[in-house]
C-alpha positions, -999 to +999 in steps of 0.1 A: +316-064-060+324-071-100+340-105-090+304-113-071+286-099-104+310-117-126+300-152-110+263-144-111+266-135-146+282-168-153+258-189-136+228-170-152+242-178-185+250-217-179+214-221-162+196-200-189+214-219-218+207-247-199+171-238-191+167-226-228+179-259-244+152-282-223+119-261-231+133-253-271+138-294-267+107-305-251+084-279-276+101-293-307+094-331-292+059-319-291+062-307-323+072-341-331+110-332-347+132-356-347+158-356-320+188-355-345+175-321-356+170-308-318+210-321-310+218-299-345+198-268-343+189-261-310+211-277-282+238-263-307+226-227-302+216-231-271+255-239-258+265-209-282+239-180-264+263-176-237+291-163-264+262-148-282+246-129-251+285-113-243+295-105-274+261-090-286+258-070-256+296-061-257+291-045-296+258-027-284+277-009-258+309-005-281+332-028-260+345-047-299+374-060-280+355-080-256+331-095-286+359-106-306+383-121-278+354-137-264+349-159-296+384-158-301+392-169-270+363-197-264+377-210-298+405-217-287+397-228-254+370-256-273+400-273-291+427-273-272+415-273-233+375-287-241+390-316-260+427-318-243+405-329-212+381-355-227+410-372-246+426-373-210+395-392-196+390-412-229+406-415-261+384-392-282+372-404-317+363-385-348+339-396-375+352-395-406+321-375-414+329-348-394+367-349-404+353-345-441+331-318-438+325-297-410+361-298-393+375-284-427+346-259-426+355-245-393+397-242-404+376-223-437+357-199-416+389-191-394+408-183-423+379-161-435+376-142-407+416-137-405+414-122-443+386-100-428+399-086-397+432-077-412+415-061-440+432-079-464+461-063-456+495-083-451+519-052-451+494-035-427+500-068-399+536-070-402+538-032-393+520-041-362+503-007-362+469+008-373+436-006-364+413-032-385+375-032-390+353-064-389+322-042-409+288-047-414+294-061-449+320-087-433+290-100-405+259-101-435+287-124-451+291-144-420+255-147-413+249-157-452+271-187-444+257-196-411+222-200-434+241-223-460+256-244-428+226-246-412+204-256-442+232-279-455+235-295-421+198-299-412+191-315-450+216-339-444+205-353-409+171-352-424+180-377-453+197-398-428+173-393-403+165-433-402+201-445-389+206-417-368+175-419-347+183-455-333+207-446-301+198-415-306+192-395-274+157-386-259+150-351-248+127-351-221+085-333-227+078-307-205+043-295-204+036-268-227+030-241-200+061-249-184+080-254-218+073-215-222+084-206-186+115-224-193+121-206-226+117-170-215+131-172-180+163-190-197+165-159-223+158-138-199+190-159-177+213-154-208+203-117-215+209-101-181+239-127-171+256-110-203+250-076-194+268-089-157+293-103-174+308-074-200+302-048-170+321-071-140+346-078-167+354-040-181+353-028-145+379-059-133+400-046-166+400-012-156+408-019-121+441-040-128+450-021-162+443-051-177+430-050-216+397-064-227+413-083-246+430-101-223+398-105-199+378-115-227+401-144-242+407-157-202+376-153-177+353-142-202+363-172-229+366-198-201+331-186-184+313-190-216+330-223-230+316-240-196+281-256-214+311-265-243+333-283-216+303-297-193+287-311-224+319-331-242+333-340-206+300-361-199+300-376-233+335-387-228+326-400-193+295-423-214+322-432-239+303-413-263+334-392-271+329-390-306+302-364-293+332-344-278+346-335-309+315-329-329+302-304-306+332-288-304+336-280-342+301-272-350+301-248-318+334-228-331+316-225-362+284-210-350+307-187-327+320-172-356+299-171-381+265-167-361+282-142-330+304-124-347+278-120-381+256-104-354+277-083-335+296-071-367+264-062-385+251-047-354+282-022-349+311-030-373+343-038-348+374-020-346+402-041-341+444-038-328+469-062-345+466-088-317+436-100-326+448-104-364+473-125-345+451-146-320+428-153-354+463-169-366+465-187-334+431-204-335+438-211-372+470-227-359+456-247-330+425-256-356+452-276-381+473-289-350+437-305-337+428-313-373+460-334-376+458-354-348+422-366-351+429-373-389+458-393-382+445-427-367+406-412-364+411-405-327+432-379-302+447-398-281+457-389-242+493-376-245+476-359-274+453-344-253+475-336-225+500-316-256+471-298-263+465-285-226+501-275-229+500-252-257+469-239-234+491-231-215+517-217-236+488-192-252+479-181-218+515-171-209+521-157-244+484-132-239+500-126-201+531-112-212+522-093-242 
């Protein structure tokens, strides 16, 4: 019955995210905001509730494993599986924008959240013992720099709002009424397909003796990184894969600094040593990513299919362990 549960809860969290987006979208066309600010504010946040809705719900009911390795994990997923398969279909390219700001900003934030989770604490990692705490001081921090990204980010699309809105993509107008009932059912979509998805998961943990950890950096990551993965594969099918990599950095960054800012200063989060380690992992994959698309602007398909490898690797490496 949990595997049954565990699917609902995914497609109630892809279809409410996906519900959510298109009447958030079609109220701020109303509204008459521009569509560059839509693609930045709300599509983005709409493609992160999944993530949000688990880890959120996981904190509230004291399951901090399953809220970390769910970020963690869809991370890591995003960079290395999100854009190993869009490279495959297309070389993806990366504005040099992107490559200047916000990519550095999301290898920033990682490294942040490693100095917080293992409590600044070097000796205390290579004992491999003890437990860590992500505290309520560490997600008001987070949440202060998700404002600062947020405001930097909208600011900036604002003063270039004239270039960006030719090609820009139109987001369809819903009726008002039906705007609403698109809005609350898809919040109402993500809010109980998280609360399926942390109980299917714990009970499929407890069931095979596996960890939460390990549940939430696998089915839970991969189940949540789907909007992520849909959205990039179709703009690499278009040829817009510049989009691929784009969404896939800003998301990471709201992941971290909006989901775990909540959940930490909803509960603060006890940690174990491996997820000090899987922080070092997604810093690791971050730089490896990083490299490759500053090298020649664009990852290219062996590239992408190395990056799937390491996938791989990870996977075996969180099997084992």
């Amino acid at each position: 019955m949990d595997y049954i549960l565990l699917i609902l809860g995914f497609v109630l969290l892809i279809k409410g995210a996906d519900y959510f987006v298109d009447g958030s979208s079609s109220v701020a066309r109303i509204l008459k905001v521009p569509p560059i600010i839509i693609g930045l504010t709300v599509v983005a946040f709409g493609t992160s509730m999944p993530e949000l809705s688990v880890s959120v719900t996981a904190a509230l009911k004291g399951e901090n494993d399953l809220a970390v390795s769910n970020v963690l994990g869809s991370n890591i997923f995003n960079l290395l599986v999100v854009l190993g398969c869009c490279a495959l279909v297309n070389p993806v390219q990366a504005k040099w924008s992107l490559l200047k700001k916000e990519f550095p900003f999301s290898i920033f934030v990682a490294v942040i959240l490693l100095l917080l989770n293992s409590d600044f604490s070097v000796s205390k990692v290579l004992s491999g013992g003890g437990t860590f705490v992500l505290g309520r001081w560490g997600g008001i921090l987070f949440l202060i720099l998700f404002g600062i990204f947020l405001y930097a980010t909208v600011r900036e699309a604002l003063l270039s709002r004239g270039e960006a809105e030719e090609g820009q993509e139109e987001y369809k107008v819903l009726p008002p009424a039906r705007s609403a009932v698109y809005i609350v059912c898809g919040l109402a979509g993500i809010v109980l397909g998280g609360d399926l998805v942390v109980n299917s998961a714990t009970g499929i943990a407890v069931r095979f003796g596996l960890s939460q950890t390990f549940i939430g950096l696998t089915i839970v990551a991969l189940g949540t990184s789907l909007p992520e993965l849909v959205t990039s594969m179709v703009a690499a099918g278009k040829g817009e894969n510049d989009l691929a990599v784009g969404n896939v950095v800003g998301s990471n960054i709201f992941n971290i600094l909006l989901i775990l800012g909540v959940s930490a200063t909803i509960t603060p989060i006890v940690l174990d040593v491996t997820a000090v380690y899987d922080t070092l992992i997604l810093i690791a994959a971050s730089l490896i990513v990083y490299g490759a698309a500053l090298s020649k602007r664009e990852i290219r398909r062996n590239e992408g299919a190395l990056f799937l490898l390491a996938y791989l690797t990870f996977f075996v490496y969180i099997l084992g362990r």
